[in-house]
LUMTORMAR-724424 format. One record per atom (N, C-alpha, C): x, y, z. Coordinates in steps of 0.2 Angstrom, whole numbers, plus 5000, padded with zeros to 4 digits. Example, Ala and Ser with C-alpha at 12.3 -4.5 7.8 and 13.67 -1.06 7.14 Angstrom:
<pts>
506649725039
506249785039
506649845039
506449895035
506849955036
506450005039
</pts>
This chain:
<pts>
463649275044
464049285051
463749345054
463549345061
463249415063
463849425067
463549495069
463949565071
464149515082
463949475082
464449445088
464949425087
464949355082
465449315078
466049345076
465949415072
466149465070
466649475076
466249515080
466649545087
467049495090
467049435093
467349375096
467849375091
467849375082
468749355080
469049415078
468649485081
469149535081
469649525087
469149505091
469249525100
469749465102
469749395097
470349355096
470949345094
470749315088
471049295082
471549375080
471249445080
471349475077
472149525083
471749505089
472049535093
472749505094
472549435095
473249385097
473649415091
473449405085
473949405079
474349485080
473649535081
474349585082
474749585087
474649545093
475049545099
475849525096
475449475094
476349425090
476649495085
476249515083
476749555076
476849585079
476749625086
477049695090
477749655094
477449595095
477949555100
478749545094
478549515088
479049495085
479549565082
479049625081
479349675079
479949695085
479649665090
480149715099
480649665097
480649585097
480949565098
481649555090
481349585086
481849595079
482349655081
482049705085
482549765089
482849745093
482649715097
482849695102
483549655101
483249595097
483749535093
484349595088
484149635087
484849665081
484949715086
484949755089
485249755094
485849725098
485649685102
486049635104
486449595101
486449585093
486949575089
487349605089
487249695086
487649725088
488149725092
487849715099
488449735106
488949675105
488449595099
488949555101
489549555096
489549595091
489949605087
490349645088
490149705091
490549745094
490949735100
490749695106
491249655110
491549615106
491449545102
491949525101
492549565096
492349615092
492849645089
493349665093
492849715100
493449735105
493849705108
493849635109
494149595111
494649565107
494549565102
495149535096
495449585094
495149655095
495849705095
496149715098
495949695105
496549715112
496949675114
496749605111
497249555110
497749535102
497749615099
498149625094
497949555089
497149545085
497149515081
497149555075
497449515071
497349545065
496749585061
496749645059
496049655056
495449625052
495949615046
495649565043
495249515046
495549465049
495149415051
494549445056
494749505061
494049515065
493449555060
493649595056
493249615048
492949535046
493449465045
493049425041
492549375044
492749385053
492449345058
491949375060
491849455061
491349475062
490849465057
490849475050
490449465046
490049395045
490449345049
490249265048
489849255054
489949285059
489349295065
488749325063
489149385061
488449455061
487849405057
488149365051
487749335045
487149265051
487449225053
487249165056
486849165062
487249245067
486649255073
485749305068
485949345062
485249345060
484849295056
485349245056
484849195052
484549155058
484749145065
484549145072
484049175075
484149235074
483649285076
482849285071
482849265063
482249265061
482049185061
482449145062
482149055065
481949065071
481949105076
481849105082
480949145083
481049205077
480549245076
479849195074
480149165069
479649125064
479349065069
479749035075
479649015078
478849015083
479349085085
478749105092
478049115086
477949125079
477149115076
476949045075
477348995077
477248945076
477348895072
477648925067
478148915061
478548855062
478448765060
479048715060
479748745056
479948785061
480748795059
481248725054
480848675058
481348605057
481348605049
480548605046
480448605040
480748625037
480748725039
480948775036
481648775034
481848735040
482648725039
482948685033
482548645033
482748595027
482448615023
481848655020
481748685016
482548755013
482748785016
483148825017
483848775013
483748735017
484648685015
484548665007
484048645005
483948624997
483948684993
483748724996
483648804994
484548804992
484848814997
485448824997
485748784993
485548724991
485948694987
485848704979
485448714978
485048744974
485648804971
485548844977
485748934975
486548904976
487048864979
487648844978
487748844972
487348794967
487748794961
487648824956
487048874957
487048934953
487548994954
487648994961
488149054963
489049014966
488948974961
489748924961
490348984962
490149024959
490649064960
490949114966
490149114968
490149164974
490449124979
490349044979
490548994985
491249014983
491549004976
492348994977
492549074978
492349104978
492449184982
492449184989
491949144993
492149134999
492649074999
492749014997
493148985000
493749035000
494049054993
494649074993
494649144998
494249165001
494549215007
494349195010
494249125014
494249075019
495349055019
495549045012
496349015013
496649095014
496349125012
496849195012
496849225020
496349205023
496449215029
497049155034
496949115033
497349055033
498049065033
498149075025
498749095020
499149145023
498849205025
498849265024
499449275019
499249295013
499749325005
499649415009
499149435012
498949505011
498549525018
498349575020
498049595025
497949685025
497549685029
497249755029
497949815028
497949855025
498549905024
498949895019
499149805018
499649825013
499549855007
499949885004
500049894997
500049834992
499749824988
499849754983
499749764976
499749724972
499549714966
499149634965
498549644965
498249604966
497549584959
497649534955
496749524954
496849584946
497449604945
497649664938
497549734941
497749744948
497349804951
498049824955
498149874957
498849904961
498549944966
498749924973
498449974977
498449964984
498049984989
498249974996
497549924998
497349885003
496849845003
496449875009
496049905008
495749905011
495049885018
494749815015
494549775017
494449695014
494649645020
494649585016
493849565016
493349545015
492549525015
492449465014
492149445014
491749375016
491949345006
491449385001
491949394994
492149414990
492449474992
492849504988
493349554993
493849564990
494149624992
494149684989
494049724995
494049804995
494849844993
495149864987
495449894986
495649984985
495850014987
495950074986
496550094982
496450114975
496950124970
497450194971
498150194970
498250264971
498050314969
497550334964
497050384962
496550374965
496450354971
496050354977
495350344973
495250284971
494650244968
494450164972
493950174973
493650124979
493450084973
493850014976
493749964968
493749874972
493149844971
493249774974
493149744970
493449674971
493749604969
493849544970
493449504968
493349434968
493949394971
493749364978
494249334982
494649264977
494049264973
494349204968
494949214963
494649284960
495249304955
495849344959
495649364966
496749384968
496949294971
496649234975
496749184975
497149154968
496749154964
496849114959
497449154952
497749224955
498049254951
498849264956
499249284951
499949324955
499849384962
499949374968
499949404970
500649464971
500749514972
501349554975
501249604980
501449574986
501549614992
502049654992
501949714990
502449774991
502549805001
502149785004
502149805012
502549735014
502649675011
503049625017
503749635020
503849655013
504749675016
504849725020
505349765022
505449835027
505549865022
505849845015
506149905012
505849865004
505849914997
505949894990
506349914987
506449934982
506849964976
506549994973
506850044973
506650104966
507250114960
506950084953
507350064948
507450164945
507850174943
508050234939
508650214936
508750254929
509350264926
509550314923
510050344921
510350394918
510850394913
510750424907
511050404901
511450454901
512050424899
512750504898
512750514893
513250554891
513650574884
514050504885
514350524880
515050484879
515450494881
515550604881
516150614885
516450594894
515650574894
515750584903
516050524906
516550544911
516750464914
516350444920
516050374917
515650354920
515750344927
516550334930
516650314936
516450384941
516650434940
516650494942
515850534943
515450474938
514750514937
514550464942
514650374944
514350354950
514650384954
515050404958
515150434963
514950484965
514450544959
514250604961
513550564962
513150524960
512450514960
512750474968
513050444969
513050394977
512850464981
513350494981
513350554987
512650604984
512350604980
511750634980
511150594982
511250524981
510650494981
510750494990
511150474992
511250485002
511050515004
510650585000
510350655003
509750645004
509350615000
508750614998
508450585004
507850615007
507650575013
507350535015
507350485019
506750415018
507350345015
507950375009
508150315007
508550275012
508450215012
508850155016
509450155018
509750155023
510650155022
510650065022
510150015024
510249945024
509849935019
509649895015
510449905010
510449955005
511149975007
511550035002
511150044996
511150124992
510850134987
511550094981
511250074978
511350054972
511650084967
512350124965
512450144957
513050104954
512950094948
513050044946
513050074938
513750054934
513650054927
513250004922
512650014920
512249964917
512349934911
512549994906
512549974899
513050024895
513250014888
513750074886
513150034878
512950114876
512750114870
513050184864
512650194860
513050234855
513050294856
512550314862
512350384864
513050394871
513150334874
513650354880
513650294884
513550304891
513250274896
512950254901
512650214903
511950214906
512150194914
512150234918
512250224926
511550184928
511450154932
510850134935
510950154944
510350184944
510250244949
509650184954
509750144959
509450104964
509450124973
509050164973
508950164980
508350134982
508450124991
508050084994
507550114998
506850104998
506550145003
505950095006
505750125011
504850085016
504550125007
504050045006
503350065002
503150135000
502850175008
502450195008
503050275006
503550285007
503850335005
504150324997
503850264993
504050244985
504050314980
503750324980
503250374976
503950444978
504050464984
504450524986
505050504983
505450454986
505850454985
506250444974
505550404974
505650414967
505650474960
505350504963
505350574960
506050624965
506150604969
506850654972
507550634968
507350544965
507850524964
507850554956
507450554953
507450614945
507750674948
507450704952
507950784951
508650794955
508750724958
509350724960
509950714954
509750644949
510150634943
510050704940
509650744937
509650804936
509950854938
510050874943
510450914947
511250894947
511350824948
511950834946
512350834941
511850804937
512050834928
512250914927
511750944929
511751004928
512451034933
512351044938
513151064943
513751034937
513850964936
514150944932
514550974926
514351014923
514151044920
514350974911
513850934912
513950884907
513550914902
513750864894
513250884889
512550854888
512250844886
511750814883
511850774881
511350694883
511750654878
511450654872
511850654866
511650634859
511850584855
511550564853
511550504848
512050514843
512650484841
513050454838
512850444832
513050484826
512850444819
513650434817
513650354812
514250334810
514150344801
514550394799
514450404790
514750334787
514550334782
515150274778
515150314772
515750314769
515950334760
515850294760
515550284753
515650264747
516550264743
516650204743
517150204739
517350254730
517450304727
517450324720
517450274715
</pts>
């Protein structure tokens, strides 16, 4: 090959191809870029119209995924590349990768129905999948949960699908169970009516519906009031621990004993 030949497939073949690599590199910026704006308009648009987050989180990422599988068929394109081939080469690929990744597909269907269903959404508090916590995002598959020891922990949209869910954000109000164990001297009617009027103070609990007190049990030690007030989720935790030093404090004002446990002797006949 002489030093012409040479010259002619620089000054060609060598040139056109870097044109293209420079053209496809513009156009990959170019192309993610304007994904972005599209993303980011329809997101703004489905929150001005009060859509719920989740679904614009689970919408957007089903875009975001299919306009860059757009953007590199279009790439592949402008070098000449039979996309058509490519395509069907990609679709058996994908069946391929479907039944190795079976799991991954039923991770997406199931946050495909949960979207649908809605069991859960962004904010609630839940127990989901063996995990207790606030959801932080739903994803394509898995959920984003935030534990209340503030630990960033995600889970297979399969296993909170296919497990017990509990929505602690559906209702306006839950229960917080507590009980207090008397002496035996104490009269139990006299001790609900000092925990009613304590538990009324405490802030945050529900006047609909009424805190709960209530004689539960009579054992050997005395008996057992049960202490149920009502509060929003998000105030659970407060009011549960105000409700201990409340049954506390009125013990002590009270001025009751401790309870103790009961031992029954028996003689022996001589």
């Amino acid at each position: 090959m002489d030093m012409q030949s040479i010259q002619n497939f620089f000054s060609t073949t060598v040139a056109d191809l870097a044109v293209k690599v420079l053209a496809a590199i513009a156009f990959w910026i170019v192309g993610r870029w304007l994904i972005g704006r599209v993303i980011a308009i329809m997101s703004g648009a489905m929150n001005r119209n009060a859509i719920d987050p989740t679904l614009t989180k689970y919408l957007g990422s089903i875009v975001n995924v299919a306009l860059n599988i757009a953007l590199v068929l279009g790439i592949l394109g402008y070098f000449g590349i039979q996309t058509t081939s490519l395509a069907a080469m990609l679709a058996g690929a994908g069946v391929a990768i479907g039944v190795a990744w079976s799991g991954m597909l039923g991770n997406f269907a199931a946050g495909a129905f949960m979207l649908v269903l809605r069991p859960i959404k962004v904010g609630d508090f839940v127990q989901v999948g063996g995990l207790v916590g606030t959801v932080h995002e739903l994803g394509l598959f898995a959920t984003t949960i935030v534990t209340p020891d503030n630990v960033f922990t995600l889970v297979g949209n399969s296993k909170i699908f296919g497990d017990t869910i509990q929505n602690f954000s559906a209702r306006p109000v839950r229960r917080v169970e507590r009980t207090a164990q008397l002496a035996g001297s104490v009269d139990p009617l006299d001790a609900i009516a000092r925990f009613k009027a304590a538990v009324a103070q405490i802030p945050n609990v529900a006047t609909d519906p009424a805190p709960e007190v209530n004689l539960l049990d009579i054992n050997l030690v005395g008996t057992v009031i049960a202490v149920r007030p009502y509060c929003h989720t998000d105030h659970y935790w407060q009011v549960y621990f105000d409700t201990n030093e409340a049954i506390v404090r009125v013990c002590k004002e009270a001025g009751w004993p401790a309870p103790t446990p009961t031992q029954i002797m028996k003689t022996m006949p001589a």
